[in-house]
TORDRENTOR-364257 format. One record per residue (C-alpha): residue in three letters; z, x, y; residue number from 1. Coordinates in steps of 0.001 Angstrom, whole numbers, padded with zeros to 6 digits. Each point is the difference from the previous one (the first is absolute). Layout:
N
<pt res="ALA" zz="Z" xx="X" yy="Y" n="NUM"/>
...
This chain:
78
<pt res="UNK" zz="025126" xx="-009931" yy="002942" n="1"/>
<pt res="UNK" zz="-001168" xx="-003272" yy="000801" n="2"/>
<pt res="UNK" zz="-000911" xx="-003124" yy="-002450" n="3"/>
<pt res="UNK" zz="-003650" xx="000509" yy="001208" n="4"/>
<pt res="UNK" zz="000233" xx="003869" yy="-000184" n="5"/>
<pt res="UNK" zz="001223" xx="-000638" yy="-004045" n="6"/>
<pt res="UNK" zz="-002124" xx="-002469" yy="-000547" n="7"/>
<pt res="UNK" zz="-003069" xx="001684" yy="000664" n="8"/>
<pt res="UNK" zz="001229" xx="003181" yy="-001789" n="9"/>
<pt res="UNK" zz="000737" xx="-002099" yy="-003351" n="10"/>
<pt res="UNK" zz="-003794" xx="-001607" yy="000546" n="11"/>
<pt res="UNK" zz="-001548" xx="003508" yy="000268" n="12"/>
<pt res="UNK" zz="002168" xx="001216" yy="-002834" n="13"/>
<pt res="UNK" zz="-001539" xx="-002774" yy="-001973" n="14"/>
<pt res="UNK" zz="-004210" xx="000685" yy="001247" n="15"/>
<pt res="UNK" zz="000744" xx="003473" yy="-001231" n="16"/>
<pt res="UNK" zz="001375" xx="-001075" yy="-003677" n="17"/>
<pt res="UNK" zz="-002726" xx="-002533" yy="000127" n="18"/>
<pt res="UNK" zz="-002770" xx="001996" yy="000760" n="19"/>
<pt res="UNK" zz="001832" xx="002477" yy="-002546" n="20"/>
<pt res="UNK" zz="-000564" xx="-002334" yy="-002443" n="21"/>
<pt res="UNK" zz="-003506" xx="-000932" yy="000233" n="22"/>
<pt res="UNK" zz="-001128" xx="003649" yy="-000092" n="23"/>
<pt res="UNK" zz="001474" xx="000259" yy="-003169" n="24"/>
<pt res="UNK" zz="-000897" xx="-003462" yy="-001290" n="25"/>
<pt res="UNK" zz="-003968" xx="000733" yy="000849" n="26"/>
<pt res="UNK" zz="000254" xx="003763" yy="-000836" n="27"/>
<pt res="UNK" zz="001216" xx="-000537" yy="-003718" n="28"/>
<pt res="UNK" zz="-002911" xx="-002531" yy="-000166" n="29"/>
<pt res="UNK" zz="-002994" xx="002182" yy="001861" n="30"/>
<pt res="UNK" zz="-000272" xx="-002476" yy="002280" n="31"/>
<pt res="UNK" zz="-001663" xx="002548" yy="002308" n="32"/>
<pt res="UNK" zz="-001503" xx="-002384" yy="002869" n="33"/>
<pt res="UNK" zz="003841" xx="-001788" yy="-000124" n="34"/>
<pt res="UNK" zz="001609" xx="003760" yy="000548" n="35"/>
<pt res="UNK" zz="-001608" xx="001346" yy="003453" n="36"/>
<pt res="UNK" zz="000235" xx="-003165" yy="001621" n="37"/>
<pt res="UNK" zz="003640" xx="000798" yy="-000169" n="38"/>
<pt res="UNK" zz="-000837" xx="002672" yy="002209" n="39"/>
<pt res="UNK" zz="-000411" xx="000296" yy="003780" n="40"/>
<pt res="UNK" zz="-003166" xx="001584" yy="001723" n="41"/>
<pt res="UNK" zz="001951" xx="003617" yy="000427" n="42"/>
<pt res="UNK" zz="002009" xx="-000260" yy="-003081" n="43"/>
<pt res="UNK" zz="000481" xx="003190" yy="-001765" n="44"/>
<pt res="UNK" zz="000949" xx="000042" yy="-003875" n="45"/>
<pt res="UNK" zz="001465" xx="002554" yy="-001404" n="46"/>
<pt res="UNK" zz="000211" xx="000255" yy="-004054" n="47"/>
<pt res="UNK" zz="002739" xx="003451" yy="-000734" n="48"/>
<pt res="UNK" zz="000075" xx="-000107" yy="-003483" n="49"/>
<pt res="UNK" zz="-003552" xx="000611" yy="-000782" n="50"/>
<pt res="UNK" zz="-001177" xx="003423" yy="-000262" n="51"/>
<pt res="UNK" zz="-000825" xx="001350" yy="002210" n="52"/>
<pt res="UNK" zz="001974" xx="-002890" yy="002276" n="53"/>
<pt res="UNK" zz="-002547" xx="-001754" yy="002202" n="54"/>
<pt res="UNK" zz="-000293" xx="-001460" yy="003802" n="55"/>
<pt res="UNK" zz="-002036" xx="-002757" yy="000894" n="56"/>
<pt res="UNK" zz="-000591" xx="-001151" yy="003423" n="57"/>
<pt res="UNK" zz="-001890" xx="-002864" yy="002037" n="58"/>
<pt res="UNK" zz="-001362" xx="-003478" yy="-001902" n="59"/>
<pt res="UNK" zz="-003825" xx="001752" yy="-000815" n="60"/>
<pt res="UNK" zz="001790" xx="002733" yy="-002425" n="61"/>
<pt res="UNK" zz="002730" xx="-002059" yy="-001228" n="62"/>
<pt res="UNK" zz="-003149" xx="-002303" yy="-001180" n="63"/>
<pt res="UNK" zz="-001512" xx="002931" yy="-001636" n="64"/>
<pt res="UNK" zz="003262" xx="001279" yy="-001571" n="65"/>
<pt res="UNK" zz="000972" xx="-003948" yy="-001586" n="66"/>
<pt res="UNK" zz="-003911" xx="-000319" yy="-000736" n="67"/>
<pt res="UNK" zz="001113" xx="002499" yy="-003250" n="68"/>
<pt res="UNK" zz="003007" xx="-002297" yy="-001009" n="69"/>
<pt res="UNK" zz="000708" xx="-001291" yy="-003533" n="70"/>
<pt res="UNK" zz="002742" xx="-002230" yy="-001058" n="71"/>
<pt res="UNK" zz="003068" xx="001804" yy="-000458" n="72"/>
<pt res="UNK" zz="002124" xx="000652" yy="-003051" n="73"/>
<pt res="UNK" zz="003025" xx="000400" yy="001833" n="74"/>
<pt res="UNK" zz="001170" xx="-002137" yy="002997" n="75"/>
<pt res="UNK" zz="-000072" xx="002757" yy="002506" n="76"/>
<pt res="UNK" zz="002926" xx="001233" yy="001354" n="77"/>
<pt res="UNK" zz="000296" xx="-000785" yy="003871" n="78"/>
């Protein structure tokens, strides 16, 4: 593999523990608006642990779902 090649794969690895991050820094605080603009247009969310486990997809009904959100007790577990 290539400097480049690494390089960008390190970056990436980064954006993803970044964004990470910042989900769970503006979830624990119920910063809703903060939360789907972490989200792309067709992003799909997908929370297993509640019951029953739910699937949201596309920005309109990730809105909807976060428009619900409280602060969390917990830091959530990504």
């Amino acid at each position: 593999m290539n400097t480049e090649t690494r390089l960008a794969a390190l970056e990436a690895r980064f954006a993803i523990s970044e964004l990470r991050s910042k989900y769970c820094w503006h979830t624990v605080r119920g910063a809703r608006d903060a939360v789907l603009e972490l989200f792309t247009d067709d992003a799909a969310f997908e929370n297993s642990r509640s019951d029953p486990p739910v699937v949201v997809a596309g920005k309109a009904a990730l809105r909807e779902y976060f428009a619900r959100m409280k602060p969390a007790r917990r830091v959530p577990l990504v």
